[in-house]
Biopython code that builds the backbone (N, CA, C, O; Angstrom):
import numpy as np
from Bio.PDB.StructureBuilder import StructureBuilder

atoms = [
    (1, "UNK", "N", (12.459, 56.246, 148.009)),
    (1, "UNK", "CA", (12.813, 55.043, 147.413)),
    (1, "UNK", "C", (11.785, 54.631, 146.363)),
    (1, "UNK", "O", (10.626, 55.039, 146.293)),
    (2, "UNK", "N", (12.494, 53.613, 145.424)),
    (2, "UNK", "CA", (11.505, 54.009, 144.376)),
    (2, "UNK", "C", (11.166, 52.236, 144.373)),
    (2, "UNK", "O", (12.062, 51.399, 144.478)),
    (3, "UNK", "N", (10.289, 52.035, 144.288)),
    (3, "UNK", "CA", (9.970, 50.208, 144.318)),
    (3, "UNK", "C", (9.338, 49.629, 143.048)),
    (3, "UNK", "O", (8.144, 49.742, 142.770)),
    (4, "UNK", "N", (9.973, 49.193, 142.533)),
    (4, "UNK", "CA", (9.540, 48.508, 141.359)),
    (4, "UNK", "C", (8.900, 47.146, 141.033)),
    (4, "UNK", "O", (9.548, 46.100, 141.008)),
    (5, "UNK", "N", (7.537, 47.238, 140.777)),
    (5, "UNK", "CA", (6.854, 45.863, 140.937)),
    (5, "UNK", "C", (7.268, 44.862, 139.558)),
    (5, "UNK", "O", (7.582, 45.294, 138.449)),
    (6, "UNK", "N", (7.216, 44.072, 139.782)),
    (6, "UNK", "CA", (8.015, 43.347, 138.846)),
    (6, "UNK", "C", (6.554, 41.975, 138.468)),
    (6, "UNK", "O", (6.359, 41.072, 139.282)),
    (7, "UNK", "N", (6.020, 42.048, 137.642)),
    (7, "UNK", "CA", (4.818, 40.894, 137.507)),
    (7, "UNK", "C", (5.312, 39.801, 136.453)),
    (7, "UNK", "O", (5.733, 40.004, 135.314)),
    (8, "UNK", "N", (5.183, 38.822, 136.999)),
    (8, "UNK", "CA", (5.675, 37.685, 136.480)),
    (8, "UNK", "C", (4.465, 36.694, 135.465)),
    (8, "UNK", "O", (3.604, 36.173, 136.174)),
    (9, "UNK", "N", (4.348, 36.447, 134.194)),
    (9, "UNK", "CA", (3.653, 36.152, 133.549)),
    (9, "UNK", "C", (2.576, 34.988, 134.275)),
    (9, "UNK", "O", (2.895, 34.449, 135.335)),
    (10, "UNK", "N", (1.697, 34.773, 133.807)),
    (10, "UNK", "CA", (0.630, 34.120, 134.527)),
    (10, "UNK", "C", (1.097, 32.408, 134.185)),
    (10, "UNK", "O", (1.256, 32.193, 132.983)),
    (11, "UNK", "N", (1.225, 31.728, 134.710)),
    (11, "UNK", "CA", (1.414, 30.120, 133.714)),
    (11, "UNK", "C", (0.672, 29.683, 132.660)),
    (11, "UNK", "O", (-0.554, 29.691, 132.762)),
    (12, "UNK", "N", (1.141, 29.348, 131.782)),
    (12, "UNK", "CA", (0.254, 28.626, 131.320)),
    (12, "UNK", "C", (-0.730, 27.213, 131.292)),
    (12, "UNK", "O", (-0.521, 26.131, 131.840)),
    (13, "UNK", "N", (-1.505, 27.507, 130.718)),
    (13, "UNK", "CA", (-2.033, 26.119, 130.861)),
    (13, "UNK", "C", (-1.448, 24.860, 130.418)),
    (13, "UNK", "O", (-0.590, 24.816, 129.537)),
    (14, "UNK", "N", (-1.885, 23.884, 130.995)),
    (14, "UNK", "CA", (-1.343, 22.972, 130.562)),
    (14, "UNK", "C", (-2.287, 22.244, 128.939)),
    (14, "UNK", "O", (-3.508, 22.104, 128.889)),
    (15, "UNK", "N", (-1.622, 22.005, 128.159)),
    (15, "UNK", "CA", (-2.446, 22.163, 126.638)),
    (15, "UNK", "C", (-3.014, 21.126, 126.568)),
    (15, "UNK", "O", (-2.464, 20.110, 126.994)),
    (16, "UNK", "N", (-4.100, 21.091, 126.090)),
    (16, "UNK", "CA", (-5.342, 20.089, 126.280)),
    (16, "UNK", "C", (-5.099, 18.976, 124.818)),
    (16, "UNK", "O", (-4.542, 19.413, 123.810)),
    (17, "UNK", "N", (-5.464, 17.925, 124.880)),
    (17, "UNK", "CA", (-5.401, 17.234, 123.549)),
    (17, "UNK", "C", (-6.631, 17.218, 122.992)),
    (17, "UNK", "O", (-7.695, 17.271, 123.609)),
    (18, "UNK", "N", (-6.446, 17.126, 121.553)),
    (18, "UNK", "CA", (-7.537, 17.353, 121.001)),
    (18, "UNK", "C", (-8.572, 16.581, 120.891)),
    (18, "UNK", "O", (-8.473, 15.355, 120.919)),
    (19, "UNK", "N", (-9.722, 17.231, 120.749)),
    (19, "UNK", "CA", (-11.238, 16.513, 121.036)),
    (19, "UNK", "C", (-11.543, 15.518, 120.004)),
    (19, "UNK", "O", (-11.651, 15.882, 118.833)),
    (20, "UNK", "N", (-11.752, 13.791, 120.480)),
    (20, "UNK", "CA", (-12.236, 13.395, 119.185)),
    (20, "UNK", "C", (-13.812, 13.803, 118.669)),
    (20, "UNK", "O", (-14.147, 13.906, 117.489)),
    (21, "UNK", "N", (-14.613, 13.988, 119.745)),
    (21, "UNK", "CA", (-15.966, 14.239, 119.125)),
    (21, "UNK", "C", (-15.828, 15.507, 118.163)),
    (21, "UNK", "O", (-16.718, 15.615, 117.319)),
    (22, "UNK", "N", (-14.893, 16.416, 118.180)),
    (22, "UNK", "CA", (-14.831, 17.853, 117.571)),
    (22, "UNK", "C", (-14.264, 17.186, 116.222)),
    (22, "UNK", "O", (-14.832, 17.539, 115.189)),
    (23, "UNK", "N", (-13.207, 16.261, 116.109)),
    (23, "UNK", "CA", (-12.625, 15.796, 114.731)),
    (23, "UNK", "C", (-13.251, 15.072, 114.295)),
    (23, "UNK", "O", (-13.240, 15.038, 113.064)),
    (24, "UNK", "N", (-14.142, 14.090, 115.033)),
    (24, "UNK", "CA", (-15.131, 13.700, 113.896)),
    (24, "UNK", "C", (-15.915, 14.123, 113.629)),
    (24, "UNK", "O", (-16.414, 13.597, 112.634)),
    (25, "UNK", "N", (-16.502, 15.051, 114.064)),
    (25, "UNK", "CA", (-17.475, 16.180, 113.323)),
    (25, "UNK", "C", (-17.028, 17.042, 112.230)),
    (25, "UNK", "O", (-17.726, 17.508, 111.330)),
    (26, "UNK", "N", (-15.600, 17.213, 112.454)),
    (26, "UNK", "CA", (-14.966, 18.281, 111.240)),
    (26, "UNK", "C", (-14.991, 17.198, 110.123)),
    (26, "UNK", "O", (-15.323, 17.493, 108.975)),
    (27, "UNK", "N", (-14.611, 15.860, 110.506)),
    (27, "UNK", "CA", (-14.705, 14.676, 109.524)),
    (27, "UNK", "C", (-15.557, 14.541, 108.444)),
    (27, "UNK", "O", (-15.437, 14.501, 107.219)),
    (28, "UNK", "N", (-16.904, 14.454, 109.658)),
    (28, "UNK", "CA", (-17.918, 14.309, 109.222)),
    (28, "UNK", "C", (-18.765, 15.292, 108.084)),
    (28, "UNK", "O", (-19.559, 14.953, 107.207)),
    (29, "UNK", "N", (-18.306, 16.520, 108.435)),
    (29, "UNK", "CA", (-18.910, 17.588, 107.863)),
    (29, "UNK", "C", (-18.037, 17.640, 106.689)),
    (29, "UNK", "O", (-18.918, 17.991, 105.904)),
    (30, "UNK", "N", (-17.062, 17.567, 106.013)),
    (30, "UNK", "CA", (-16.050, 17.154, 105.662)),
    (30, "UNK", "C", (-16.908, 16.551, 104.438)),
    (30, "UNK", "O", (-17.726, 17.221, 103.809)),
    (31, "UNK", "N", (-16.596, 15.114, 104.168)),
    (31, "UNK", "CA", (-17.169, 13.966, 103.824)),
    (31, "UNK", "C", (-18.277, 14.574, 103.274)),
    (31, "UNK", "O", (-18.340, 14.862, 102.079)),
    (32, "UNK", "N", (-19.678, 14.913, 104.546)),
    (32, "UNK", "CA", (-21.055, 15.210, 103.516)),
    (32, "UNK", "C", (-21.064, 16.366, 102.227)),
    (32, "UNK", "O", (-21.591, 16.260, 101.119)),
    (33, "UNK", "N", (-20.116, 17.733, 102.927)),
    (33, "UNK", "CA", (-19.734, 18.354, 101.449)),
    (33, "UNK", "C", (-19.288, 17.619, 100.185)),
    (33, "UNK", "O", (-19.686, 18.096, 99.122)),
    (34, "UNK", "N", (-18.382, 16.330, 100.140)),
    (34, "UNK", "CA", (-18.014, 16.002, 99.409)),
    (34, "UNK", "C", (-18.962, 15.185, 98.598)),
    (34, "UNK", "O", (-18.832, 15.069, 97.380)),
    (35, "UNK", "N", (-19.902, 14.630, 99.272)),
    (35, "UNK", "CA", (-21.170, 13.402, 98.991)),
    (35, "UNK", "C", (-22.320, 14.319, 98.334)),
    (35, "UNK", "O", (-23.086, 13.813, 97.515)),
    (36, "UNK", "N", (-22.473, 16.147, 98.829)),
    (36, "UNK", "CA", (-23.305, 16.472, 98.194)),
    (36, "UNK", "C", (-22.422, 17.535, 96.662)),
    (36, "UNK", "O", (-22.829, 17.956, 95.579)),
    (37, "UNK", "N", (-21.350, 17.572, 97.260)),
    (37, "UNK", "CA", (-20.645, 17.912, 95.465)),
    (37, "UNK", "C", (-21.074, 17.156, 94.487)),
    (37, "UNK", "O", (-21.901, 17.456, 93.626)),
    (38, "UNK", "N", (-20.476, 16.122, 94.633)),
    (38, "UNK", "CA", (-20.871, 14.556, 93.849)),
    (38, "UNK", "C", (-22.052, 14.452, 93.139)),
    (38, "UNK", "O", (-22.315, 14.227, 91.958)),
    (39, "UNK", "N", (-22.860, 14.719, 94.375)),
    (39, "UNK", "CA", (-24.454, 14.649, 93.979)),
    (39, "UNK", "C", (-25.111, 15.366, 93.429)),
    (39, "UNK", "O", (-26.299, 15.085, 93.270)),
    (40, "UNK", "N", (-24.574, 16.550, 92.941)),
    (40, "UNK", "CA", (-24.518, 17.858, 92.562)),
    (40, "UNK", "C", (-24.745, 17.671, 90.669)),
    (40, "UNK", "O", (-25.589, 17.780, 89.778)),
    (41, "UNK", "N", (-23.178, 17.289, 90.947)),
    (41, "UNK", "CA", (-22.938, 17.017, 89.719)),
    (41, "UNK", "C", (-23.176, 16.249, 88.943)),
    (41, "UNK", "O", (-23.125, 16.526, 87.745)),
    (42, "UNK", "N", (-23.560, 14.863, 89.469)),
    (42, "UNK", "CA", (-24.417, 13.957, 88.606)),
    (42, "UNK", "C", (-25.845, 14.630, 88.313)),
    (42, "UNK", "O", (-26.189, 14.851, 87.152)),
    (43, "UNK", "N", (-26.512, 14.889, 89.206)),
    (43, "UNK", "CA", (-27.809, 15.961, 88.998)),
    (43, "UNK", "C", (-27.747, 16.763, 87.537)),
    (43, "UNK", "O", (-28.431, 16.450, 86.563)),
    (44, "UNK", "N", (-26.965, 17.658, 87.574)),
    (44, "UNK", "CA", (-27.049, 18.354, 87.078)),
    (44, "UNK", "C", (-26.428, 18.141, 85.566)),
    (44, "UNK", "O", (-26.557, 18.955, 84.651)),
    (45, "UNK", "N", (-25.578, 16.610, 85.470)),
    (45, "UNK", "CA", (-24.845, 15.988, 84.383)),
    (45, "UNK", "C", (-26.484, 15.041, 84.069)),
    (45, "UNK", "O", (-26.644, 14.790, 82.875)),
    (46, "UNK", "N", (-27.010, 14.810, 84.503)),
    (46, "UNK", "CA", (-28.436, 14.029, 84.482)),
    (46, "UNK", "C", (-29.446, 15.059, 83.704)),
    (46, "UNK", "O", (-29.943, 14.728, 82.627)),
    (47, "UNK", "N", (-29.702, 16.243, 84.272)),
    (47, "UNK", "CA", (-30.753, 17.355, 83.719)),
    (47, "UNK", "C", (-30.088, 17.647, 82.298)),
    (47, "UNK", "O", (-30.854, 18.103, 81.449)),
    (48, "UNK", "N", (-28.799, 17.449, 81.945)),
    (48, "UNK", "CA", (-28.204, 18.079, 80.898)),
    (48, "UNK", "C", (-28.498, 16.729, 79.592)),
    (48, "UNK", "O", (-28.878, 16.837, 78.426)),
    (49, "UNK", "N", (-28.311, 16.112, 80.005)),
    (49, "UNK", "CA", (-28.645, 15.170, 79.187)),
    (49, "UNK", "C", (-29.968, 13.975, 78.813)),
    (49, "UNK", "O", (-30.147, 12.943, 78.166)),
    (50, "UNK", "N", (-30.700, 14.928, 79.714)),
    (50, "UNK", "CA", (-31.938, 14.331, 79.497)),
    (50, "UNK", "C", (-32.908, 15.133, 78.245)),
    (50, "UNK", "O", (-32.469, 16.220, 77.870)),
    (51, "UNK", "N", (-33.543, 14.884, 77.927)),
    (51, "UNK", "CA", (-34.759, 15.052, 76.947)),
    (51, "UNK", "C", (-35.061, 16.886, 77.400)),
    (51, "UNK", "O", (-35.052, 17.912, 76.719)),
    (52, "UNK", "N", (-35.290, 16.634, 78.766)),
    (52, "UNK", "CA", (-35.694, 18.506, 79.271)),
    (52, "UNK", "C", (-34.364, 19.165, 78.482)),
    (52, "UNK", "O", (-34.410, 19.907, 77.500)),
    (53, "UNK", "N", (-33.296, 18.741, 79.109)),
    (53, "UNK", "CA", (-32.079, 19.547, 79.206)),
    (53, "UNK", "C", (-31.634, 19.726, 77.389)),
    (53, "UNK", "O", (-30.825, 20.549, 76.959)),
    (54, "UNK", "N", (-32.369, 18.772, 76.602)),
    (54, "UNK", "CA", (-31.673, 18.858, 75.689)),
    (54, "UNK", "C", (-32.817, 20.088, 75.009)),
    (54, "UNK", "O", (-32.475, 21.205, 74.620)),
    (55, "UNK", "N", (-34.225, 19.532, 74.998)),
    (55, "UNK", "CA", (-35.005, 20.584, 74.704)),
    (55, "UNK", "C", (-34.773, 21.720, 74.888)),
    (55, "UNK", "O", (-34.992, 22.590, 74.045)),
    (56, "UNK", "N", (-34.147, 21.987, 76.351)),
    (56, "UNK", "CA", (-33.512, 23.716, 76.632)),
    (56, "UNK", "C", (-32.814, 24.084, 76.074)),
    (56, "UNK", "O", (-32.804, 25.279, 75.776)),
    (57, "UNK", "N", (-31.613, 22.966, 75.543)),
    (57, "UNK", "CA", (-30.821, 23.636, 74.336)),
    (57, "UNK", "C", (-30.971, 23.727, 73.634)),
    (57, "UNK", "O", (-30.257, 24.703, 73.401)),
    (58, "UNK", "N", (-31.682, 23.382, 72.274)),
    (58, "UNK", "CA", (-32.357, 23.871, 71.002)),
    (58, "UNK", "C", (-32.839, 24.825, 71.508)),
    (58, "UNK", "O", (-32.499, 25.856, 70.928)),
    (59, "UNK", "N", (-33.340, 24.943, 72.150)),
    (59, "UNK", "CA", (-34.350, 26.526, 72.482)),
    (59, "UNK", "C", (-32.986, 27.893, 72.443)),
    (59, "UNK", "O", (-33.012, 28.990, 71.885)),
    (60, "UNK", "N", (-32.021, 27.311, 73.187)),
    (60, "UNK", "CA", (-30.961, 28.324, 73.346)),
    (60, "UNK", "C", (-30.247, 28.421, 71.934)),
    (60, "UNK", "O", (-29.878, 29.401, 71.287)),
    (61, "UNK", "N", (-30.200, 27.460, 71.757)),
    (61, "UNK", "CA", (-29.309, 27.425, 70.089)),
    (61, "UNK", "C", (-30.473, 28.199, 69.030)),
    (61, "UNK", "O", (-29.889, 28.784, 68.118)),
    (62, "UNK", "N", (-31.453, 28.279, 68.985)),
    (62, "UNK", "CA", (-32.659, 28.725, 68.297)),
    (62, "UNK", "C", (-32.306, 30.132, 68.041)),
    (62, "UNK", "O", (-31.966, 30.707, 67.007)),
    (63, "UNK", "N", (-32.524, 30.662, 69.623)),
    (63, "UNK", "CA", (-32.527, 31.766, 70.012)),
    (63, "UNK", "C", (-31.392, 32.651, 69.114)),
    (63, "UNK", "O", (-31.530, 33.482, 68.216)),
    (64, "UNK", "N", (-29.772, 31.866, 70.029)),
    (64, "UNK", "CA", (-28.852, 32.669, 69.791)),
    (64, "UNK", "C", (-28.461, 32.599, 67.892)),
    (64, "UNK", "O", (-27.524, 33.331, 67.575)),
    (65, "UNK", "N", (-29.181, 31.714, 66.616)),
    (65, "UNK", "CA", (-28.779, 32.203, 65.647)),
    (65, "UNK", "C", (-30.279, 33.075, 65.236)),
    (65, "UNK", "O", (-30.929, 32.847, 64.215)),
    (66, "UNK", "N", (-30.538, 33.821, 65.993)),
    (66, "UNK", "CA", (-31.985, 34.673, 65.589)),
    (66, "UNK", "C", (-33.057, 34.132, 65.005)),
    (66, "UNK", "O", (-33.771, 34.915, 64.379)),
    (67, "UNK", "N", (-33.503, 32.502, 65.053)),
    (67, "UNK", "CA", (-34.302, 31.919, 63.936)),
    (67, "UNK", "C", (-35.443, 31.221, 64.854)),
    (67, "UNK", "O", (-35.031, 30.222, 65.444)),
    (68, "UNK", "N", (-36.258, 31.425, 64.992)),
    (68, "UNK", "CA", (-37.489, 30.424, 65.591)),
    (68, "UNK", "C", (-37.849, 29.365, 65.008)),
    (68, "UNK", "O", (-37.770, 29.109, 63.807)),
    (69, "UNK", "N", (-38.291, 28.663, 65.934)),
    (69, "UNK", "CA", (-38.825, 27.105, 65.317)),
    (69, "UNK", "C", (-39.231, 27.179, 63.890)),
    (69, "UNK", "O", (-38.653, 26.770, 62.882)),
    (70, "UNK", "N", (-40.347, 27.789, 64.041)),
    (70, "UNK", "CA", (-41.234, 27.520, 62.595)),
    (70, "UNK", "C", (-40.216, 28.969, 61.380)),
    (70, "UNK", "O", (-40.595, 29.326, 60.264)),
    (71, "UNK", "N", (-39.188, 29.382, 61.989)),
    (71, "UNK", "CA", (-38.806, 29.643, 60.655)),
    (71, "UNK", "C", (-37.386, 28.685, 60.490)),
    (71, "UNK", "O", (-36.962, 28.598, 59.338)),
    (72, "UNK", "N", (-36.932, 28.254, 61.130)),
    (72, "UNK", "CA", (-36.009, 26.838, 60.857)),
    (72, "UNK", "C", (-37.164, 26.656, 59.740)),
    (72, "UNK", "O", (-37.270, 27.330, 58.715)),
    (73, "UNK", "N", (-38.007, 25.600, 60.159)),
    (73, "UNK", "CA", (-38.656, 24.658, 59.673)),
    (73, "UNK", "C", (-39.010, 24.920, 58.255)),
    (73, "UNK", "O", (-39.167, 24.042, 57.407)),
    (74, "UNK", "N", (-39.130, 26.284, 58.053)),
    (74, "UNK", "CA", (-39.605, 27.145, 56.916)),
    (74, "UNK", "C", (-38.438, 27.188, 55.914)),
    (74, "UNK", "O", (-38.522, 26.779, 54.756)),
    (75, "UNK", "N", (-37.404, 27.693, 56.446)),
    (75, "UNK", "CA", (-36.233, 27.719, 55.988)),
    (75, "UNK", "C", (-35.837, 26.259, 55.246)),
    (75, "UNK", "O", (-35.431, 26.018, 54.110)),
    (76, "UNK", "N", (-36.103, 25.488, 56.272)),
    (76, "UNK", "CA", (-35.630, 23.763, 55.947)),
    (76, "UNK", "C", (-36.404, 23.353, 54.337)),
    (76, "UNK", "O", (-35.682, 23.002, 53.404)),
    (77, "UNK", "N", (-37.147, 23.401, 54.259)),
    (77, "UNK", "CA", (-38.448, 22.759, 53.726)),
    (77, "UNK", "C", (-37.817, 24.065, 52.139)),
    (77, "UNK", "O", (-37.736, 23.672, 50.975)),
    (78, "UNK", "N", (-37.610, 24.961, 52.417)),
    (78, "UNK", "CA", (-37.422, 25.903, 50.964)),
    (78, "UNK", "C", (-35.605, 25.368, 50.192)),
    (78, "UNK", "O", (-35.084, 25.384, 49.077)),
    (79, "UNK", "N", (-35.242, 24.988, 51.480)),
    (79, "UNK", "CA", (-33.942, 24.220, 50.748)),
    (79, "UNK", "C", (-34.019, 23.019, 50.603)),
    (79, "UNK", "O", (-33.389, 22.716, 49.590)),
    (80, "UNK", "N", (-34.558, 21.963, 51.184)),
    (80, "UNK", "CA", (-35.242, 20.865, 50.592)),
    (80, "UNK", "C", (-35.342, 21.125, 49.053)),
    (80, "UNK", "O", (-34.666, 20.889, 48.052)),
    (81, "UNK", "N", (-36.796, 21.867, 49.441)),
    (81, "UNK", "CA", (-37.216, 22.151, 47.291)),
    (81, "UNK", "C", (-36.040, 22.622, 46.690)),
    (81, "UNK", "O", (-35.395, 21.779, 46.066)),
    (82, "UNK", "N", (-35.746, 23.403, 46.717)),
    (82, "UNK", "CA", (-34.375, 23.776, 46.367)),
    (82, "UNK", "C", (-33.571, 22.890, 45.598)),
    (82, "UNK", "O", (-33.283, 23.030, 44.409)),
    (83, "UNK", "N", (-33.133, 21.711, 46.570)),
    (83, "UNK", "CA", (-32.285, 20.667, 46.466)),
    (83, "UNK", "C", (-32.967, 20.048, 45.124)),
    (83, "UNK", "O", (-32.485, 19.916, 43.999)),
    (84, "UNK", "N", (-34.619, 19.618, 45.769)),
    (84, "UNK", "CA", (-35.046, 18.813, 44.311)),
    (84, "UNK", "C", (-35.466, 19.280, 42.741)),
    (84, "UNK", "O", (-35.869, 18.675, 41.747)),
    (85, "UNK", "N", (-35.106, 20.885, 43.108)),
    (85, "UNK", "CA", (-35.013, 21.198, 41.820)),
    (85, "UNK", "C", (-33.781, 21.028, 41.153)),
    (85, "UNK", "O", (-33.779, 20.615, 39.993)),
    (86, "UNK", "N", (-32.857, 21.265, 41.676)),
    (86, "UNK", "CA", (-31.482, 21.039, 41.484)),
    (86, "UNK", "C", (-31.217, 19.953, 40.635)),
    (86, "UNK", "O", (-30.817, 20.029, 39.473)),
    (87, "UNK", "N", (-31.654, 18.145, 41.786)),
    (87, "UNK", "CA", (-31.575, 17.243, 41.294)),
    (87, "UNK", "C", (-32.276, 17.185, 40.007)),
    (87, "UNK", "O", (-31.593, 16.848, 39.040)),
    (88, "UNK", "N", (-33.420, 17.431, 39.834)),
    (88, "UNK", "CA", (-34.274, 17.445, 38.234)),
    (88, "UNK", "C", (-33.569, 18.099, 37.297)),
    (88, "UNK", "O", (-33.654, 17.672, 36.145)),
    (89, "UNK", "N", (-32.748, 19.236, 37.565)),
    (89, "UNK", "CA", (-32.002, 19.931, 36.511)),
    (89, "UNK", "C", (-30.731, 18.628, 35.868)),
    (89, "UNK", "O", (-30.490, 18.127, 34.770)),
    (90, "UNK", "N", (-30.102, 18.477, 37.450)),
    (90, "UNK", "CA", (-29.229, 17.666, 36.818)),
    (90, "UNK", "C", (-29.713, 16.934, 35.796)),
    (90, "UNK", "O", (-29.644, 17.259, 34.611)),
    (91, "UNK", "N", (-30.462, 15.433, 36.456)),
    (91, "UNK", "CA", (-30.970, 14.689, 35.817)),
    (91, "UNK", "C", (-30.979, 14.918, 34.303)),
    (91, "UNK", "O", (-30.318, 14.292, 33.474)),
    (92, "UNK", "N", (-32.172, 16.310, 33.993)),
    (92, "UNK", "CA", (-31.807, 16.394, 32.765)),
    (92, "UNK", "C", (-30.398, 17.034, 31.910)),
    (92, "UNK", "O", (-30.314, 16.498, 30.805)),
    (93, "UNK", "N", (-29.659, 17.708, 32.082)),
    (93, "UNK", "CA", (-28.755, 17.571, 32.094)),
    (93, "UNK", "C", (-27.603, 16.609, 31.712)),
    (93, "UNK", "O", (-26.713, 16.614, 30.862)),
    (94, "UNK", "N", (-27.830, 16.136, 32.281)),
    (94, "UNK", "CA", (-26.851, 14.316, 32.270)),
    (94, "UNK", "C", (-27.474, 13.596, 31.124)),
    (94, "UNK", "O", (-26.831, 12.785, 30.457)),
    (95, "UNK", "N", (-28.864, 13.918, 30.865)),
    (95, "UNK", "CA", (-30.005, 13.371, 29.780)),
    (95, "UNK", "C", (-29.367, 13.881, 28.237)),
    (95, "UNK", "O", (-29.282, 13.421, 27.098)),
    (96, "UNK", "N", (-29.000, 15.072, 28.943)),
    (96, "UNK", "CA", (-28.944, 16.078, 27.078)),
    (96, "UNK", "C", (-27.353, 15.719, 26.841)),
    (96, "UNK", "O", (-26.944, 15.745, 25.681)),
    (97, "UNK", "N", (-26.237, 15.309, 28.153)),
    (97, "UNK", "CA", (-25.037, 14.967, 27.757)),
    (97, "UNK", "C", (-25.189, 13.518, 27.442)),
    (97, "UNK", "O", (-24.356, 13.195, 26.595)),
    (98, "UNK", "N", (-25.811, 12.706, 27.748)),
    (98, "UNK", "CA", (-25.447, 11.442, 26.970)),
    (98, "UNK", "C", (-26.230, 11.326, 25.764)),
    (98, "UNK", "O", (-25.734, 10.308, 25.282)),
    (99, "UNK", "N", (-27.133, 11.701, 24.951)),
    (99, "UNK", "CA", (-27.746, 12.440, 24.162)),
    (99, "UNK", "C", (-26.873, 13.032, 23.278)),
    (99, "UNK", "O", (-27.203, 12.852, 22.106)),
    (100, "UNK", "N", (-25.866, 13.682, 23.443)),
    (100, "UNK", "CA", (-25.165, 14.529, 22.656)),
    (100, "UNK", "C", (-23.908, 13.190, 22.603)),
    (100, "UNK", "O", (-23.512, 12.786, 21.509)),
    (101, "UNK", "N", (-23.675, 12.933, 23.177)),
    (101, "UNK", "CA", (-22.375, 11.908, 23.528)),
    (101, "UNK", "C", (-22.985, 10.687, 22.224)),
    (101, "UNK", "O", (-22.247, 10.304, 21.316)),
    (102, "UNK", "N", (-23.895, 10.396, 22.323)),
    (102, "UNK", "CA", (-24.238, 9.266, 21.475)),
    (102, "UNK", "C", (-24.372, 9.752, 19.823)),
    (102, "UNK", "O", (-24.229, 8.907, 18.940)),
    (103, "UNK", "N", (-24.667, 11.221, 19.485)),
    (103, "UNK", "CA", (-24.802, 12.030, 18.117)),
    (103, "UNK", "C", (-23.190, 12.378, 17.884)),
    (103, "UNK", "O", (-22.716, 12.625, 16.776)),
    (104, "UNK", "N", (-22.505, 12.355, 19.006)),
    (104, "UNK", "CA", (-21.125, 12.800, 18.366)),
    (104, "UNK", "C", (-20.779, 11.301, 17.858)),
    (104, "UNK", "O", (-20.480, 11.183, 16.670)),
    (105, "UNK", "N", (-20.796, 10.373, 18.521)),
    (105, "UNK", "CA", (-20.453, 9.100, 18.079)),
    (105, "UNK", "C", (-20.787, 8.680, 16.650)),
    (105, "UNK", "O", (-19.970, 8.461, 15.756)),
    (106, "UNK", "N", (-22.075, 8.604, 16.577)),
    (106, "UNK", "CA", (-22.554, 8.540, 15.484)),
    (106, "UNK", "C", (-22.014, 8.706, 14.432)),
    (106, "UNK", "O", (-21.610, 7.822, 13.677)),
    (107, "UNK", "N", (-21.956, 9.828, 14.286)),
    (107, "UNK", "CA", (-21.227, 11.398, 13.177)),
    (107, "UNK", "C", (-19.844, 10.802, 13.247)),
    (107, "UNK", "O", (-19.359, 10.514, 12.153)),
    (108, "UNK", "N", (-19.091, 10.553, 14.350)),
    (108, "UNK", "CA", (-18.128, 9.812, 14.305)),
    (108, "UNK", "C", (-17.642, 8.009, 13.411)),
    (108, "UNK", "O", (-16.686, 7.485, 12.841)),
    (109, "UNK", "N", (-18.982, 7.709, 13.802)),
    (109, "UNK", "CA", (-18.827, 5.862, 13.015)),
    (109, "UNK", "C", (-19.680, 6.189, 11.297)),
    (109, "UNK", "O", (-19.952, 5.335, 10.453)),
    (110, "UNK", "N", (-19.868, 7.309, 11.241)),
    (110, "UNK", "CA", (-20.333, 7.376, 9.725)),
    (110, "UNK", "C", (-18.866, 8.150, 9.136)),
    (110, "UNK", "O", (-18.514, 7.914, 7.980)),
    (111, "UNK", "N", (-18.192, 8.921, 9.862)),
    (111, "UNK", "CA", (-17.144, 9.162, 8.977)),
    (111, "UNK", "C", (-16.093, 7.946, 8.683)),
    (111, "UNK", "O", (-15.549, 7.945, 7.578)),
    (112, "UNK", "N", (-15.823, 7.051, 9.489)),
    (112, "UNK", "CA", (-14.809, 6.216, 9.864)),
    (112, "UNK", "C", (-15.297, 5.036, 8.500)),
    (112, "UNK", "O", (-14.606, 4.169, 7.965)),
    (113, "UNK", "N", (-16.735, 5.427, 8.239)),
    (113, "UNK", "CA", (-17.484, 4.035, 7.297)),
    (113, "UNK", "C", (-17.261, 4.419, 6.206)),
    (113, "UNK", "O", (-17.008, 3.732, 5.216)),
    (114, "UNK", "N", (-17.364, 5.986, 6.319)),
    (114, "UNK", "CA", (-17.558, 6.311, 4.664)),
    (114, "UNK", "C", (-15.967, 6.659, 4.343)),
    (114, "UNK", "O", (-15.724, 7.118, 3.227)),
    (115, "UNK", "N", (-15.016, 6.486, 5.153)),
    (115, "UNK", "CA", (-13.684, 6.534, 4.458)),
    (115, "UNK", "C", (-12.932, 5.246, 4.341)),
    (115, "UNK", "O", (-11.824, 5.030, 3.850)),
    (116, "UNK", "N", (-13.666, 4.561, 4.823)),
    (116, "UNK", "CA", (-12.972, 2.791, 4.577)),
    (116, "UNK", "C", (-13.393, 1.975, 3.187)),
    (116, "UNK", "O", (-12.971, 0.837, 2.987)),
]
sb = StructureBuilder()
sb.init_structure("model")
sb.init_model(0)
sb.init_chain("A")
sb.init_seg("    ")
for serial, (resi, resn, name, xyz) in enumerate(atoms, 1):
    if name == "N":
        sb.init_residue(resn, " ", resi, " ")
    sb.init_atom(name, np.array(xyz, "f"), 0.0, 1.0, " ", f" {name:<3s}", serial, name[0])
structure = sb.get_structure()
């Protein structure tokens, strides 16, 4: 004869409700990630816009168009002059056109005299 044991699942438990000390800890932990995101980011919105943070960026901006301080500065100062030679050219310039503007006139009110 052949006997067949037959096992019947174990019960289950009866299901526990959930822990408040465990949910306010998940709460809690929760929350301080969010308080040190926050804090994070003002930090680091603070370093960026402060005097350091800005100094670091000229340094980076320096860098990345290949030019160092003192040849900016070098650079600056040769287009400066530059500029004020420019302006002196004009100047004269503008000197020799109103100059010429006043001899055409001239030449102009002596013909207009001597045909009246």
């Amino acid at each position: 004869m052949i006997q067949v044991v037959v096992q019947t699942p174990a019960p289950m438990p009866p299901s526990m409700p959930p822990d408040p000390n465990l949910l306010a800890m998940q709460a809690f932990e929760l929350l301080t990630i969010g308080v040190m995101a926050v804090t994070l980011i003002f930090v680091v919105r603070w370093v960026v816009m402060s005097p350091i943070g800005q100094a670091i960026g000229e340094r980076l901006r320096g860098k990345r168009h290949g030019l160092a301080t003192g040849e900016q500065e070098d650079r600056l100062a040769r287009i400066e002059a530059e500029m004020q030679a420019l302006r002196g050219d004009l100047g004269e310039f503008s000197e020799r056109l109103d100059f010429a503007e006043r001899v055409l006139a001239e030449s102009r009110d002596r013909r207009l005299g001597a045909g009246s």
